[in-house]
N, C-alpha and C positions, 0 to 999 in steps of 0.2 A: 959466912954462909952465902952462897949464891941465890939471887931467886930464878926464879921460873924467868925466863928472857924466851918472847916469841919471837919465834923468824918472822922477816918480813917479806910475806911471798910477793911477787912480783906480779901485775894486773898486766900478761898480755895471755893472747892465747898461741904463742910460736911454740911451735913444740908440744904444745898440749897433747898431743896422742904421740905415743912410744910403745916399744915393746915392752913395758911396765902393763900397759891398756891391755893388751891379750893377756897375761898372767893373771891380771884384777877377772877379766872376763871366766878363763879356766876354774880361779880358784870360788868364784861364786856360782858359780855352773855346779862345779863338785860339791860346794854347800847346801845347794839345791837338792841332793842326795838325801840330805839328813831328814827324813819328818815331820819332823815338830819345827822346825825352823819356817819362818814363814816370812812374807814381804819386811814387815812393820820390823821383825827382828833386823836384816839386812838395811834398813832404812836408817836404825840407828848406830848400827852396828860401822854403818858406812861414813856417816857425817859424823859421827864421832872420833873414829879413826883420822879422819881428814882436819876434826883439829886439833888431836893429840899432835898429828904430824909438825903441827906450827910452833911448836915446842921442844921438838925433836933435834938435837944439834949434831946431827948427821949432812953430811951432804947428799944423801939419796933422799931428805925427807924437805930439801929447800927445792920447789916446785912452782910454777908459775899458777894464780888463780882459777886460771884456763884449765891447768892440767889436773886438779884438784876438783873441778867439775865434772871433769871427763872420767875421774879416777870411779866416782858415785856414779857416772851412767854407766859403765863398762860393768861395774858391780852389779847393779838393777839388769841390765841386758844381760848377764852371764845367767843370774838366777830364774829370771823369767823364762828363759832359753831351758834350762834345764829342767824346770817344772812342766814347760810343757813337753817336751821329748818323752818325760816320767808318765803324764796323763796318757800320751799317746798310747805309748808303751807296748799298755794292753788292749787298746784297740785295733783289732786283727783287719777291721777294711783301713787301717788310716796308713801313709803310706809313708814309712821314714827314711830322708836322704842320706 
């Protein structure tokens, strides 16, 4: 029986942002969507995921430290991004791009 073996991500930040970073941005924007979903959920929801990844024996989930930083900002900036668009929304003087 095998055990759990973490990857070992690599401590630079080259490459850190990819077209991974817009996708994380899209799909927490669109979670943003949901109601009941609030910061603190995506806060876990996001560092958690980041170190399931370290675990993960795919090669889309072996990532440098850098990019796995970036992965949780692009998440918080997707959702905040979309929260406020939502607040806007219905305010008829506010003026959306």
């Amino acid at each position: 029986m095998k055990l759990l073996q973490m990857n070992e991500p690599f401590y630079t930040f080259n490459n850190s942002i990819n077209y991974y970073s817009v996708i994380h941005f899209i799909e927490y924007a669109i979670l943003s969507l949901i109601p009941f979903v609030k910061f603190v959920h995506v806060a876990i929801l996001s560092v958690f995921w980041e170190i399931i990844e370290l675990f993960i024996d795919q090669e889309w989930a072996k990532e440098s430290g850098g990019n796995k930083l970036f992965d949780i900002f692009f998440n918080f900036s997707g959702f905040v991004f979309g929260k406020t668009l939502l607040k806007h929304k219905g305010n008829k003087n506010s003026i959306l791009l």
